[in-house]
C-alpha positions as CSV (number, residue, x, y, z in Angstrom):
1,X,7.8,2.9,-38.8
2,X,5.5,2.1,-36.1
3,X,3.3,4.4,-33.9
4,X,3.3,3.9,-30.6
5,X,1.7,5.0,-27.5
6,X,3.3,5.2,-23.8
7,X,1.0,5.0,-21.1
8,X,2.8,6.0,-17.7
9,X,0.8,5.0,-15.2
10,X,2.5,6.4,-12.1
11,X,2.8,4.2,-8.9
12,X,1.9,0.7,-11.0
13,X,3.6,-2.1,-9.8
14,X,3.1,-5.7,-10.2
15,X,1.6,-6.2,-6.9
16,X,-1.1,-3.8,-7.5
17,X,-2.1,-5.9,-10.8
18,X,-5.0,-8.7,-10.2
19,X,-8.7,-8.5,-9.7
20,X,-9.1,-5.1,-9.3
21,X,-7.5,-4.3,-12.3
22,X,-8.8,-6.3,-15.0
23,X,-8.4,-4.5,-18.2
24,X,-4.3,-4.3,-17.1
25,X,-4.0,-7.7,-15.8
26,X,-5.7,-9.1,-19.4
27,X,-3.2,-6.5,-21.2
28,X,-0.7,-8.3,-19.4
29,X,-1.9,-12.1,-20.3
30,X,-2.0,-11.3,-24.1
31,X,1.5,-9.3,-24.2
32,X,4.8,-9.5,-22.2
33,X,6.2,-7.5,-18.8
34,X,8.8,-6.8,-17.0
35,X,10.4,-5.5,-13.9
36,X,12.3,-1.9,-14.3
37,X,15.1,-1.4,-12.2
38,X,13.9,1.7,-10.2
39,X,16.1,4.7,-11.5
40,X,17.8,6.4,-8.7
41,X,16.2,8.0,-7.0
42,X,13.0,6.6,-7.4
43,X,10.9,10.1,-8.3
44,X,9.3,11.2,-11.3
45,X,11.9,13.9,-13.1
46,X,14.8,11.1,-12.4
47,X,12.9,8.2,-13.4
48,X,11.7,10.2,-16.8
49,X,14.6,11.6,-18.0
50,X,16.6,7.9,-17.5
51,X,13.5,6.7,-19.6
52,X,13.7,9.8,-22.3
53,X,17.5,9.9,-22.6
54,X,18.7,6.4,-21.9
55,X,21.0,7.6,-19.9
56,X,21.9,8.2,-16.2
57,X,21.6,11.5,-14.0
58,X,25.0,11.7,-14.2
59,X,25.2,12.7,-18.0
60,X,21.1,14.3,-18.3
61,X,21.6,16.3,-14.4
62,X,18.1,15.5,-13.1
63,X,19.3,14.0,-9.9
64,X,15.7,14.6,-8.2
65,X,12.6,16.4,-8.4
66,X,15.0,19.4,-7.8
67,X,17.7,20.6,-6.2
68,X,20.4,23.3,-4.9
69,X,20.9,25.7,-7.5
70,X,24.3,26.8,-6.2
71,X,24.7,29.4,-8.7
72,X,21.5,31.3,-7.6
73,X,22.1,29.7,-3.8
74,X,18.3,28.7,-4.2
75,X,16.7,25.2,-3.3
76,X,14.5,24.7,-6.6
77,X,12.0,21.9,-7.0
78,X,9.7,21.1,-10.4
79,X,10.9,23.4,-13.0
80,X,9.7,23.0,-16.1
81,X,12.5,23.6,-18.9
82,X,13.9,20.8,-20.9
83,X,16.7,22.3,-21.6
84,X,17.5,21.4,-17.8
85,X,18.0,17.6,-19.4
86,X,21.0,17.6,-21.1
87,X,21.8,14.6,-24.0
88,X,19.6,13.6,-26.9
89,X,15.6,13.2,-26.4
90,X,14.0,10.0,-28.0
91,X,12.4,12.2,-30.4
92,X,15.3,13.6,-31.4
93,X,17.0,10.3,-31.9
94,X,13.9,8.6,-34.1
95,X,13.0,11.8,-35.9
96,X,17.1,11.9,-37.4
97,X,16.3,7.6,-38.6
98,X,12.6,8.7,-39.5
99,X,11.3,11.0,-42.1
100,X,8.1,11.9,-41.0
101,X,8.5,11.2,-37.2
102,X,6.3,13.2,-35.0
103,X,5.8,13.0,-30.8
104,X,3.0,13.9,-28.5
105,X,4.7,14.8,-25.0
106,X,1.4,14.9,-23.0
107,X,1.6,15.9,-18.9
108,X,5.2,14.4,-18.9
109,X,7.5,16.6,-16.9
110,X,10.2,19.0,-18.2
111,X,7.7,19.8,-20.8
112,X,8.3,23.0,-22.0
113,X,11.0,24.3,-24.7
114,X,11.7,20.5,-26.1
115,X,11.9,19.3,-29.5
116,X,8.7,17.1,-29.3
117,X,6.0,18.5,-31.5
118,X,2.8,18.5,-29.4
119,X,2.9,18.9,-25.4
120,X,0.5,19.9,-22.9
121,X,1.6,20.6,-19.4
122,X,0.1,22.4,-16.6
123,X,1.3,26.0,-16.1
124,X,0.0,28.7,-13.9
125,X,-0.7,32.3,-15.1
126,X,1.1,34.5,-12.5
127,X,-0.3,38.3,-13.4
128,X,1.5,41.3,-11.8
129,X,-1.1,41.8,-9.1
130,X,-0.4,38.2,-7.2
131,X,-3.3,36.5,-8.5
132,X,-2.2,32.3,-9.5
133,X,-4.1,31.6,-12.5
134,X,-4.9,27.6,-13.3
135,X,-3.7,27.0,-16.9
136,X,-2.2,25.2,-19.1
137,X,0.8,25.5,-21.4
138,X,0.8,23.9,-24.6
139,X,3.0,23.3,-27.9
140,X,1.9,24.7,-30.7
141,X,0.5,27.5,-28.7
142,X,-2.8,27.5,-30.6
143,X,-3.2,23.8,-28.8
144,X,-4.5,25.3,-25.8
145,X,-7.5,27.4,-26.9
146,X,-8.3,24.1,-29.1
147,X,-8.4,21.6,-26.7
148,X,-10.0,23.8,-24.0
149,X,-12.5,24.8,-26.7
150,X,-13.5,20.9,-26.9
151,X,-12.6,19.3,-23.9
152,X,-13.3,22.0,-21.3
153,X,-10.9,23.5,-18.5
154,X,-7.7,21.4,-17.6
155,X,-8.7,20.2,-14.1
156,X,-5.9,21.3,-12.1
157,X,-7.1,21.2,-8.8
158,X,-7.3,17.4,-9.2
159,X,-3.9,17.4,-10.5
160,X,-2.2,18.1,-7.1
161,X,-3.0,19.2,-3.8
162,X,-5.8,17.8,-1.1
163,X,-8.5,17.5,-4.0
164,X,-6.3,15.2,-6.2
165,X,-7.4,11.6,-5.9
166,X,-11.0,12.6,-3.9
167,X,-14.3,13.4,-4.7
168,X,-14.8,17.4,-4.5
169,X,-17.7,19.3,-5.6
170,X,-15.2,20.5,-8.5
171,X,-15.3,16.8,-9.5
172,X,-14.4,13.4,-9.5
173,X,-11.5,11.4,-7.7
174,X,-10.2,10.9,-11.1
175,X,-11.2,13.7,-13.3
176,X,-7.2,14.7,-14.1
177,X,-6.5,11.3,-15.4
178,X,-9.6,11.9,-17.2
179,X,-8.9,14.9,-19.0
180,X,-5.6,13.9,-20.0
181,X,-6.1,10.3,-21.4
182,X,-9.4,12.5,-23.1
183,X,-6.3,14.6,-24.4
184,X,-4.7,11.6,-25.6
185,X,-7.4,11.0,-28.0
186,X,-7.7,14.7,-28.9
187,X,-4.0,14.6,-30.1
188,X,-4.6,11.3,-31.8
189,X,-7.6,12.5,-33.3
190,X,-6.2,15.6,-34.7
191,X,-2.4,15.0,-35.4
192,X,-2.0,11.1,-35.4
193,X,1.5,11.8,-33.7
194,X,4.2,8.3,-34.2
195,X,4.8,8.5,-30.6
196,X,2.4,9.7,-28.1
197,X,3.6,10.2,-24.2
198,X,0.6,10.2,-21.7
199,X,1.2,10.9,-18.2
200,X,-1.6,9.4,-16.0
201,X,-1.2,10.9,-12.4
202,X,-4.4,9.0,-10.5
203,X,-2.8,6.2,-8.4
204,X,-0.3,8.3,-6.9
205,X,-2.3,10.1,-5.2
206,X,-3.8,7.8,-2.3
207,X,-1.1,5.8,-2.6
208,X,0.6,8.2,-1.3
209,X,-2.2,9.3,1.5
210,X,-3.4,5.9,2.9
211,X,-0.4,3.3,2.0
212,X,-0.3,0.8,-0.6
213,X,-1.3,-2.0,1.5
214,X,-3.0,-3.1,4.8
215,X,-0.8,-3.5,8.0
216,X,1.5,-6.6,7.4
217,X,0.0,-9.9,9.1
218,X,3.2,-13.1,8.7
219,X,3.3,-14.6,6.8
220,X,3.9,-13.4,3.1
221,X,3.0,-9.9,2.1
222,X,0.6,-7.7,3.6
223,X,-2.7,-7.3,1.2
224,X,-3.6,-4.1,-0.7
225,X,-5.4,-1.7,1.6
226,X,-8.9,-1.3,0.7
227,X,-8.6,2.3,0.7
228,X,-7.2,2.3,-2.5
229,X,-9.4,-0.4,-4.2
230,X,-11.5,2.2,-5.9
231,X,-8.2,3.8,-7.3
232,X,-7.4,0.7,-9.5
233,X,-10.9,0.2,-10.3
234,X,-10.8,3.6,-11.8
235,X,-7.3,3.9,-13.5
236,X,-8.0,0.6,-14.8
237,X,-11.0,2.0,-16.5
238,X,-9.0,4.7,-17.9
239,X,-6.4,2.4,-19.3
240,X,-8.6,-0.7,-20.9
241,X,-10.4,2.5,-22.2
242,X,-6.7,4.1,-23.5
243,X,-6.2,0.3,-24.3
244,X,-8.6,-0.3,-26.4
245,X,-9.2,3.2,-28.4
246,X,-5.3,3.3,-29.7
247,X,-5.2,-0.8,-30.5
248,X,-8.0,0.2,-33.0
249,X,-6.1,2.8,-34.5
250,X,-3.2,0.5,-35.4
251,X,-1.0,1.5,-32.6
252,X,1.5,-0.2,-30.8
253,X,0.8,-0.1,-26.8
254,X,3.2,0.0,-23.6
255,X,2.2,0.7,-19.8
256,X,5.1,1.8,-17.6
257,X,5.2,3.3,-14.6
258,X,8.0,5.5,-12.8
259,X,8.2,3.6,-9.3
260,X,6.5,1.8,-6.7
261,X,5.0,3.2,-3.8
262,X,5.6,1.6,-0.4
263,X,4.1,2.0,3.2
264,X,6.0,4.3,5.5
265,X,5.7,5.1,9.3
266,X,7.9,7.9,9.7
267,X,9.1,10.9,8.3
268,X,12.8,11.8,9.0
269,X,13.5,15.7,9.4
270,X,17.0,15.9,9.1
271,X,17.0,20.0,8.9
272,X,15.7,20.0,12.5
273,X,18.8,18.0,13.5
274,X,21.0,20.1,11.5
275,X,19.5,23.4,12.3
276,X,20.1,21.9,16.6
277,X,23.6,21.1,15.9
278,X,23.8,25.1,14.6
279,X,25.0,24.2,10.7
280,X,21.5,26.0,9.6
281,X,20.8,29.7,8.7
282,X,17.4,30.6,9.4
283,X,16.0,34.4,8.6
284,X,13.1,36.1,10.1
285,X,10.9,37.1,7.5
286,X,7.9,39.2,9.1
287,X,7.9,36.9,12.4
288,X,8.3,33.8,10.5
289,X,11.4,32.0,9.5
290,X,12.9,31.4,6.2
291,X,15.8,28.4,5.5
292,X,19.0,30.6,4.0
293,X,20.7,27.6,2.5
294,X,22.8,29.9,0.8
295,X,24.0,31.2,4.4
296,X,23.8,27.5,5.4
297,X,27.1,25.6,6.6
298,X,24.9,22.3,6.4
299,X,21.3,21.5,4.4
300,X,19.1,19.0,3.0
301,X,17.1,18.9,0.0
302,X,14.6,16.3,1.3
303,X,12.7,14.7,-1.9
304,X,10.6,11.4,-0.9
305,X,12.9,8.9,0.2
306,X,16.2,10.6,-0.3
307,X,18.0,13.4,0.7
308,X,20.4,15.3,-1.0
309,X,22.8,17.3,1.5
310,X,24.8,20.0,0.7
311,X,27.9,21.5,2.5
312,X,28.9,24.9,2.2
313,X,31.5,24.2,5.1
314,X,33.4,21.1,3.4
315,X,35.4,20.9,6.8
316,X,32.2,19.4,8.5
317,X,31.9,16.2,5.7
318,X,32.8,13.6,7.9
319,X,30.5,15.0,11.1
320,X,27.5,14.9,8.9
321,X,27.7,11.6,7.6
322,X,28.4,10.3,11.0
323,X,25.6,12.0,12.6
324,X,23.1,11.3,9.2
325,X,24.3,7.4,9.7
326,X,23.8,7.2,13.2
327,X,19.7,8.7,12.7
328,X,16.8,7.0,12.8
329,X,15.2,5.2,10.0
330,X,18.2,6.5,7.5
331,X,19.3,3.3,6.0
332,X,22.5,4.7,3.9
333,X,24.2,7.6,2.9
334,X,26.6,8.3,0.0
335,X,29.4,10.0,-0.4
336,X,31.6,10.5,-3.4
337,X,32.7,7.2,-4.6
338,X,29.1,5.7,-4.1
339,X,27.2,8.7,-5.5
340,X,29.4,7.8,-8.7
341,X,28.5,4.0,-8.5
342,X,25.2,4.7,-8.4
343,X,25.2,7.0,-11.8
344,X,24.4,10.7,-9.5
345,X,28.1,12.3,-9.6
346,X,27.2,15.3,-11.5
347,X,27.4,19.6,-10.1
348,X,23.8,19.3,-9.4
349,X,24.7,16.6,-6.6
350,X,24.9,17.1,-3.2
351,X,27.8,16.5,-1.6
352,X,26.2,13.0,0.8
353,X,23.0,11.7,-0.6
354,X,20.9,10.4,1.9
355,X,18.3,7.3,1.7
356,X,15.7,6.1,3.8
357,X,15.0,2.7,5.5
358,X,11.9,1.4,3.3
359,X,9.5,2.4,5.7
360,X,10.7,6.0,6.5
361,X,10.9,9.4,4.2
362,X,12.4,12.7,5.0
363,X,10.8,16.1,5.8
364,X,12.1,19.3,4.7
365,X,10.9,20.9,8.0
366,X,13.7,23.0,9.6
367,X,11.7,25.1,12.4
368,X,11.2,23.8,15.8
369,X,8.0,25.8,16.8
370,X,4.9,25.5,14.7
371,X,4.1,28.9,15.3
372,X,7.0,30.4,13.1
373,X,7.1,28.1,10.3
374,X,6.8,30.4,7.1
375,X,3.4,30.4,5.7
376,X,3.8,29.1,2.7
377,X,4.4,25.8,4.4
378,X,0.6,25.8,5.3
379,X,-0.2,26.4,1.7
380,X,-0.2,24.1,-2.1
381,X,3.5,25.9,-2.6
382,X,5.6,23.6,-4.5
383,X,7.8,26.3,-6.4
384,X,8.7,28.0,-2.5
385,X,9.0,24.7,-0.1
386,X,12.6,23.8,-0.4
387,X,12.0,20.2,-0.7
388,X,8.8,18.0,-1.9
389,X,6.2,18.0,0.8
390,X,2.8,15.5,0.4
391,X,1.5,17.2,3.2
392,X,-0.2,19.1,0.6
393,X,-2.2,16.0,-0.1
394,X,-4.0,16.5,3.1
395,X,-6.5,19.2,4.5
396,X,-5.7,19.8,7.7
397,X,-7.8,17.6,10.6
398,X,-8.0,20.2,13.2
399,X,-9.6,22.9,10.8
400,X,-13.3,22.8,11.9
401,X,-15.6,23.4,8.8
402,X,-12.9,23.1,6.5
403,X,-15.0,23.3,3.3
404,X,-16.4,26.2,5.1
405,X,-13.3,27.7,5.4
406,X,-12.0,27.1,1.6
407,X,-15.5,28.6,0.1
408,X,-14.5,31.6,2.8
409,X,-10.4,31.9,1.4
410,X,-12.3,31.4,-2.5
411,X,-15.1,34.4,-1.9
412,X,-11.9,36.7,-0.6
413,X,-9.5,35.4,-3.9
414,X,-12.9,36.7,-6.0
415,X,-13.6,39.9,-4.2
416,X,-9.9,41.0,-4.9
417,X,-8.8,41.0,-1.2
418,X,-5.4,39.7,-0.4
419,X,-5.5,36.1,1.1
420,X,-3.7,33.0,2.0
421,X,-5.0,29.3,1.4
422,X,-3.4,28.1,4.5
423,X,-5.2,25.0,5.0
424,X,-2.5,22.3,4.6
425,X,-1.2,20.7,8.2
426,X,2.3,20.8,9.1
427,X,1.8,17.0,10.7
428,X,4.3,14.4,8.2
429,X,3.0,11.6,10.3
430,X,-0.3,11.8,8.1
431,X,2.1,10.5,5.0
432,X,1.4,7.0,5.0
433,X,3.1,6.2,1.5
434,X,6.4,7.0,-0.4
435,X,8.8,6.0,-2.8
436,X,12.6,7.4,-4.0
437,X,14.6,4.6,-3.2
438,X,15.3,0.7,-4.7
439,X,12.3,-1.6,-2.9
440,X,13.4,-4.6,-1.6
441,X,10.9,-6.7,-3.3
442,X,10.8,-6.5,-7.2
443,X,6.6,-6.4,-6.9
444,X,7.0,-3.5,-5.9
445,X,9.1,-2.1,-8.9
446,X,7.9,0.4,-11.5
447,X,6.8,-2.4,-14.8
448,X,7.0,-2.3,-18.7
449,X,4.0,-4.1,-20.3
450,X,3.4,-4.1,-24.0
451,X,1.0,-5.7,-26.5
452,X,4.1,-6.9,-28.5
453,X,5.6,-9.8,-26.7
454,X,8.8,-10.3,-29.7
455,X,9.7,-7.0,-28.5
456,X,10.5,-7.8,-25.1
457,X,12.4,-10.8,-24.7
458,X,13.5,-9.9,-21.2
459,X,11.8,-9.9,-17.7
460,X,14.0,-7.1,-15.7
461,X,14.7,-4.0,-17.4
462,X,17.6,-1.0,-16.2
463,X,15.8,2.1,-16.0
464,X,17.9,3.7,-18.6
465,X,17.2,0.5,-21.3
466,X,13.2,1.9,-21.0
467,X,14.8,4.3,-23.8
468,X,15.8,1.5,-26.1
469,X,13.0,-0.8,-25.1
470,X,10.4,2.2,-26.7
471,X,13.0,3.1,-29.5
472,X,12.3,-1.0,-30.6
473,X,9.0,-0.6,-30.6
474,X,8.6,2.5,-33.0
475,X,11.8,0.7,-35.4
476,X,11.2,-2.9,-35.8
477,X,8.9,-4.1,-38.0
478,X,7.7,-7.9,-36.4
479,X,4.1,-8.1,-36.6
């Protein structure tokens, strides 16, 4: 038996490994890579579970970040059970071969309730009288007074929302990744766990804000915008650090990332062209309006790049898909027989899948007036917002004194007076990144690296064989 550690360095890519990286490109030299077939779609809860199971969304039922509960008519996104993954876990397969076996699950998603024997995750405290308490949630439970004890206060403003990936006067640009690959070593420290899973978050961030890579000038590919320069510089740090620390303690080391980030131009808000052609139910809720997709003849459950889209009026299927083809910057849609070639037929699915042209995304916006969108849409709300919105990433440019403002909304939240951090825009053309579906160009595919080259004898890698790549590496015993 072999420990191992998997490093998942969201948004890494081969094209984003080279001088500005140096600690990953010199992993790299000394070891063995390969491309990973992007799971479909391309988001982090798909791309995971293909990874933890081995298997497609069709047998685990994570077809996306989230999706239509139809039994509750509710548009979920990010829950955090893993019993939602159905099928056998890695660590349930190597702890039945391996007496002894143990796993660290640290900041990967569907978190809570597995079978893995140490996990961190971010979780909220929601008391009765509406206050949102930052927290974390932890396996054993008597982790989390532990590591906070030692390693201070999760960061969680860093981990999402418009501080993420900046410098704030809370900290850092990359003070999450920080704390978790800190984490890393905590759990290794303390419990020495066969297989640890750490979930590095930092390069998604700007990637998604500013775009990958400068406006394209023929010929070849377009270089890396220097907006995110400093980003690799710093998760590079953090992984030649990670790198380093876990080769000393006899460990076995992978990188992988989830999916690539590309630039977009566009966002696509296919709700506003149902809700015109009148397939959408919207309710007034206090003078602002609320998507009823339970009430809905026609919706979409917009999530990066694709698009599920659900039909409670079946008779309108072949409408839809005409009108869905037929719109800009949509570069396919599915219906049955190619939702079950591509591994997604399963009840979670909607009934068309949607996916955008490389340099387009799709917007869950369904009002048509500014004015009455519901006012959570202003807000870091990623439980409420029927479909993923990295808006959130952005303070809103037309606030004046907008650090002003937040010190204002945080001296209210202390006082005990009701109040609402409205301070995200409702402008998708500030999204100048995105992933979700299969890039054109394999450089910009999620990678597998590893400091065990007889382990990986192949350059291109499905998304589900990520599972049986990692199972290797903790079985076989090749020095």
């Amino acid at each position: 038996m072999n420990r191992l550690i998997v490093i998942n360095v969201v948004g890494l890519t081969e094209a984003l490994i080279g001088e500005h990286t140096p600690a990953i490109a010199a992993f790299r030299q000394r070891g063995a890579f390969a491309h990973v077939l992007p799971a479909l779609p391309a988001v982090t809860c798909t791309a995971q579970s293909n990874y933890l199971t081995g298997a497609p969304p069709s047998a685990h039922g994570i077809v996306g970040n989230g999706w239509y509960h139809r039994e509750l008519a509710e548009v979920q996104f990010w829950k955090q059970s893993n019993h939602l993954v159905a099928g056998e876990k890695i660590w349930d397969d190597l702890r039945a071969r391996l007496p002894g076996f143990t796993c660290a699950q640290l900041f990967w998603w569907y978190n809570m309730y597995s079978r893995a024997d140490y996990s961190i995750t971010p979780r909220p405290l929601y008391p009765a009288d509406g206050r949102k308490v930052f927290d974390i949630h932890t396996w054993p439970y008597d982790l989390r007074p532990a590591i906070k004890r030692d390693l201070g206060e999760f960061p969680f403003f860093g981990f999402w929302g418009p501080s993420a990936g900046v410098q704030s006067p809370l900290g850092g640009p990359d003070v999450t990744s920080r704390w978790i690959a800190a984490a890393a070593k905590w759990i290794e420290e303390k419990y020495h766990p066969t297989l640890n899973l750490v979930y590095l978050p930092h390069l998604d961030y700007n990637l998604q804000r500013h775009g990958p890579f400068a406006p394209a000038t023929p010929p070849g590919r377009p270089a890396l915008n220097p907006a995110i320069l400093p980003d690799l510089r710093a998760i590079d740090a953090i992984v030649g650090d990670l790198i380093q620390y876990f080769e000393q303690q006899a460990c076995r080391v992978v990188l992988l990332s989830e999916y690539g980030i590309t630039n977009v131009q566009h966002a696509i808000p296919l709700n506003r062209l149902f809700r015109e052609k009148g397939w959408l139910a919207i309710k007034d809720e206090l003078g602002r309006e609320t998507l009823d997709a339970g009430a809905s003849r026609v919706f979409a459950v917009a999530d990066h790049q694709v698009a599920h889209i659900y039909l409670n009026d079946r008779s309108l299927l072949a409408e839809v898909r005409t009108l869905v083809r037929a719109t800009a910057g949509v570069d396919q849609v599915l219906g049955a027989a190619e939702i079950t070639a591509a591994g997604l037929d399963h009840p979670r699915t909607g009934q068309l899948i949607a996916i955008a042209a490389e340099d387009a995304w799709f917007s869950y916006y369904y009002w048509l007036d500014d004015a009455r969108a519901p006012d959570f849409a202003r807000t870091v709300d990623i439980h409420r917002k029927p479909g993923y919105d990295p808006a959130e990433l952005f303070l809103d440019p037309r606030l004046r004194l907008p650090k002003l403002q937040i010190a204002w909304r945080l001296l209210q939240k202390r006082l005990g007076f009701r109040m609402l951090m409205d301070l995200i825009p409702l402008d998708a053309s500030l999204v100048k990144g995105s992933h979700g579906r299969r890039p054109a160009d394999p450089l910009d595919w999620p990678v597998f690296l590893t400091n065990q080259p007889q382990l990986l004898r192949v350059n291109r890698l499905e998304s589900t064989d990520v599972y049986h790549a990692l199972v290797r590496h903790v079985l076989r015993a090749d020095a």
